[in-house]
Structure formats: structure tokens, C-alpha cells
N, C-alpha and C positions, 0 to 999 in steps of 0.2 A: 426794843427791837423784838419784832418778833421772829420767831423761827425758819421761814426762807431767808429771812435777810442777813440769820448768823449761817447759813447754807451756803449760799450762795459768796458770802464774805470768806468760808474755810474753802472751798474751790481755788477759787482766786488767788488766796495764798502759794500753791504751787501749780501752775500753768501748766506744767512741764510733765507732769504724772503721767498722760495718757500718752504722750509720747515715749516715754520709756517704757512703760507697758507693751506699748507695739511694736518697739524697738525687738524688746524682750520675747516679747508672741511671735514675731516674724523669723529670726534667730533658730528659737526651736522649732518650728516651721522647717526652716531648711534643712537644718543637723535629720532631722526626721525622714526628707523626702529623700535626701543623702545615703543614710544608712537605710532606711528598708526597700531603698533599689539595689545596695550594694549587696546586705545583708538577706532580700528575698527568697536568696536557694534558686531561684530561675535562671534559667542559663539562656543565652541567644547563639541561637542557630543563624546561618545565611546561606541560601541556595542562589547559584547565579541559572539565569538562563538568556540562552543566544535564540532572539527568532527575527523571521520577516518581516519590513515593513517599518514604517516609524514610529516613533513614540506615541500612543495615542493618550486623548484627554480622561487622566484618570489613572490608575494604577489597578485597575480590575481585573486588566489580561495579565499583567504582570503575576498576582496572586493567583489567578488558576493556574498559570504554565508552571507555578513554582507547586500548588496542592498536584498538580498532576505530576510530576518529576518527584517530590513526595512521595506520594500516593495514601499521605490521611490530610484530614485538615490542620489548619493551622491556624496558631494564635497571635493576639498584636502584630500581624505584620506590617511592616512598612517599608516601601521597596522602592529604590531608584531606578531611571530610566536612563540609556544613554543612546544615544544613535551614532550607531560606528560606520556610518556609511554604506556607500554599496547594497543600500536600502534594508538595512538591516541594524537589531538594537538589542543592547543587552538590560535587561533586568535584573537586580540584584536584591533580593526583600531580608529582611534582618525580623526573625519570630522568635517566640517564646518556643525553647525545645519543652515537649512533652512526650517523655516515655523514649529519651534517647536511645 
């Protein structure tokens, strides 16, 4: 025998290795993205704002009314839209406070 062929014969042996391995990689993976969201020290802010008009495509006017009701900018926001009728909608964005 030559030497791929005792290779490739000790592979074979256990199939299952690289599945545990990834089992194992994926695991700590999560515990990871778990705690250094948990354990980050950032804290999240939420400004709500009430304006005119519907919801439009995109959450852009959403972030400025919230950086102008602010007044600095702002970090990872992401904000919800809702339309309360009477042609009118509330914005709610969730951001990284900096310099509470």
C-alpha cells in the first residue's frame, strides 16, 4: 500500500469527525455571539416619533426625525414604522446610546 491509500483508509475509519467538529465550532459560535451582545457595555436607546403621512419605502425619514428629535447622530439604528391612521405614523428606531 502506498501512502494515500493508508490516508484515505484512516479517514474512513471515523466519518463522523467533521461533524462533531462543526457541531463543536457552531456551539461556540453562538455562546460567543450570546455573550458579547449581552456582555458588550452598549446599551440601546429608543426615540419614538409621530409624523405626517404614510409609511414610506425605506426607514430613512424614520432616522433623521429620530437624529433631529436627538439632535447628534446615531448608531445601528433600526426603526419600525406603523401607520395609525388619520394619515399619520409612528416611528420607533432602537440605537446604540453613545454618551448617555
Amino acid at each position: 500500500m502506498d501512502s494515500n491509500t493508508h490516508l484515505c483508509q484512516y479517514q474512513v475509519k471515523d466519518p463522523n469527525i467533521s461533524m462533531k467538529f462543526g457541531t463543536i465550532l457552531m456551539i461556540t459560535f453562538v455562546f460567543f455571539a450570546l455573550f458579547s451582545h449581552t456582555y458588550s457595555g452598549t446599551e440601546n436607546c429608543q426615540e419614538e416619533v409621530t409624523m405626517q403621512g404614510k409609511c414610506g419605502i425605506g426607514f430613512a425619514h424614520c432616522i433623521i426625525a429620530v437624529v433631529q428629535k436627538v439632535g447628534k447622530p446615531i448608531k445601528d439604528a433600526k426603526c419600525l414604522c406603523d401607520y395609525l391612521g388619520n394619515n399619520s405614523h409612528k416611528c420607533t428606531c432602537t440605537y446604540a446610546c453613545l454618551n448617555k
